[in-house]
C-alpha positions in Angstrom: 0.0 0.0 0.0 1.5 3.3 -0.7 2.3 6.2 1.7 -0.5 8.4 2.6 -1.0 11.8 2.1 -0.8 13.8 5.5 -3.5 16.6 5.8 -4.5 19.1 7.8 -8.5 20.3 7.7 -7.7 23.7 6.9 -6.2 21.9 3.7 -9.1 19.3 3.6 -11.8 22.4 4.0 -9.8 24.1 0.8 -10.0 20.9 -1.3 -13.6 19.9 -0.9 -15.3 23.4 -0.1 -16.7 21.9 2.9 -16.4 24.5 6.0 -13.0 23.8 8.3 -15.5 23.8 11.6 -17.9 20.8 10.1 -15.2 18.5 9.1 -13.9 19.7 12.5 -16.9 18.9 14.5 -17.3 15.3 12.7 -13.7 14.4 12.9 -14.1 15.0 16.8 -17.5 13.4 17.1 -15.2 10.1 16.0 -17.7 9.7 12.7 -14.5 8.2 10.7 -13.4 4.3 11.8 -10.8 3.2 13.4 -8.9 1.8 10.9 -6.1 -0.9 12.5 -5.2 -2.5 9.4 -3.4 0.9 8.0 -1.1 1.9 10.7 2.0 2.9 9.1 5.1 4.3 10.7 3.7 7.6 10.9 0.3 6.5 12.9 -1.8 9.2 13.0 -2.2 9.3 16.8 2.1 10.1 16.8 1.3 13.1 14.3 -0.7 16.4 14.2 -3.2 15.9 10.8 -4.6 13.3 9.6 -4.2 11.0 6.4 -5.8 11.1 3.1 -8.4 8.1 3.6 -9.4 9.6 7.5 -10.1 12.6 4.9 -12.2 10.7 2.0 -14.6 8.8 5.1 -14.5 12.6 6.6 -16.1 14.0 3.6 -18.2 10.9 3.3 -19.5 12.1 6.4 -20.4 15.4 5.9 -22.4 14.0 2.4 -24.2 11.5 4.1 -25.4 14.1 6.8 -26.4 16.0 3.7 -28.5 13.6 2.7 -30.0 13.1 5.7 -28.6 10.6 7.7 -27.7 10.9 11.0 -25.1 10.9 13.1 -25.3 7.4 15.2 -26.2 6.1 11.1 -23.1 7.5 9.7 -20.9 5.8 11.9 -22.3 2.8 11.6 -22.4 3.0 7.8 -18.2 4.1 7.7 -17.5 1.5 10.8 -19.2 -1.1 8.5 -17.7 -0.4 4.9 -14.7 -0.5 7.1 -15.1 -4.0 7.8 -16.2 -5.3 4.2 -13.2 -7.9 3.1 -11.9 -8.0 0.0 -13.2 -11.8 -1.5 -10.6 -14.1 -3.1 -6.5 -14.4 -1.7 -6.7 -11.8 0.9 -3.7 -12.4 2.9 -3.0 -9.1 4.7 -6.5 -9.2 5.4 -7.5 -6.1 3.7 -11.1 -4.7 4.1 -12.3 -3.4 0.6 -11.7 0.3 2.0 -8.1 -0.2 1.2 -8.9 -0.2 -2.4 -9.6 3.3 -2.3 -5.5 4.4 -1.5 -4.5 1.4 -3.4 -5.1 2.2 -7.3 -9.2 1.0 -8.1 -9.9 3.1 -11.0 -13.7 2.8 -10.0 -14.8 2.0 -5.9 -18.2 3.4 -5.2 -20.2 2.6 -1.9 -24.0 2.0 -2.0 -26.2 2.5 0.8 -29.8 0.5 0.7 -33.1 1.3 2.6 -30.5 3.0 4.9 -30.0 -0.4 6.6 -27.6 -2.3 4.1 -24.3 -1.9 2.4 -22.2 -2.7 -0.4 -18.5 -1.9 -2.2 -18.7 -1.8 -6.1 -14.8 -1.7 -7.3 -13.6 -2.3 -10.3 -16.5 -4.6 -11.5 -16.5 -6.4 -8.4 -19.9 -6.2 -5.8 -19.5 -7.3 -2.2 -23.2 -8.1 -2.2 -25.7 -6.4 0.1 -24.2 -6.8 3.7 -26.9 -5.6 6.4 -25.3 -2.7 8.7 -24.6 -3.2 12.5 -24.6 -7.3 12.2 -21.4 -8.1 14.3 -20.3 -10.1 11.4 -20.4 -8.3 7.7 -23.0 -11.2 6.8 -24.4 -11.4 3.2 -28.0 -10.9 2.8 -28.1 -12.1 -1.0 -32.4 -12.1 -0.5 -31.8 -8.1 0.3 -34.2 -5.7 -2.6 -33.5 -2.6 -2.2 -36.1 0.1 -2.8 -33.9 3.5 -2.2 -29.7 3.7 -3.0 -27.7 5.8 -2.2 -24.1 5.8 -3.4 -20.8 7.6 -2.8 -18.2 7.5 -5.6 -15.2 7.0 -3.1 -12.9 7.0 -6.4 -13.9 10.8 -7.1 -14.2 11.7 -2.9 -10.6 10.6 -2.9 -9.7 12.3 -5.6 -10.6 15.8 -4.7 -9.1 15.0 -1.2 -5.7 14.6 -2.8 -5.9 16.7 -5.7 -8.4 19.4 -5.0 -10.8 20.4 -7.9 -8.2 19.0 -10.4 -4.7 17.6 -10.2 -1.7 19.2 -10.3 
């Protein structure tokens, strides 16, 4: 996986256009996962800032709670695509998540009926998982009626590159 990006959300709040006291506010309310499968060398809890993919689920956030969900939900939803394996040879044990910093061209996350998830990258669907099981169990039965999605590909994008890149 490559070295990530180290950001500040004064930086973050100039990429995205979202207001430096929100991302602020969510970052604090602990709305983005833990994420132990990406400690690096520079863990973020040794360094002021944060890291590129804190900053993508940050954003995700903030467009969730745009679209209505709330606060309790959107943790659940981030804590949960968190926890969404990669299928196939998986020996690092890689959640689907780490797709997002590692190259997938396309990685978009739907969100069903508000109560199930899945990872579409690179032509590849995790299938409908319901949120808050304490497994990421498969509901293959799941029809959903409303999606909502968040293209994590572009999210990440304009958190490393701004509006375009450089």
């Amino acid at each position: 996986m490559k070295k990530l990006q180290r950001l500040d959300l004064a930086t973050l709040s100039e990429r995205t256009g979202i207001e430096h006291d929100r991302l602020r506010r969510f970052h604090e309310l602990g709305l983005v996962p833990e994420r132990t499968w990406l400690l690096q060398a520079d863990d973020e809890r040794l360094l002021d800032g944060i890291d590129e993919l804190t900053g993508t689920f940050l954003v995700c956030a903030t467009l969730l709670h745009d679209a209505g969900f709330n606060e309790s939900k959107i943790a659940a939803i981030l804590r949960d695509v968190c926890r969404i394996m990669k299928q196939g040879r998986n020996p690092l044990r890689l959640p689907v998540a780490a797709d997002i910093v590692g190259g997938a061209a396309s990685a978009v996350v739907q969100i069903s009926d508000g109560n199930h998830i899945r990872w579409k990258v690179d032509g590849q669907d995790s299938g409908w998982i319901q949120i808050g099981t304490s497994k990421a169990q498969m509901n293959p039965d799941h029809a959903p009626k409303i999606v909502t999605a968040l293209d994590m590909s572009a999210i990440h994008e304009k958190v490393v590159w701004g509006s375009a890149k450089s």
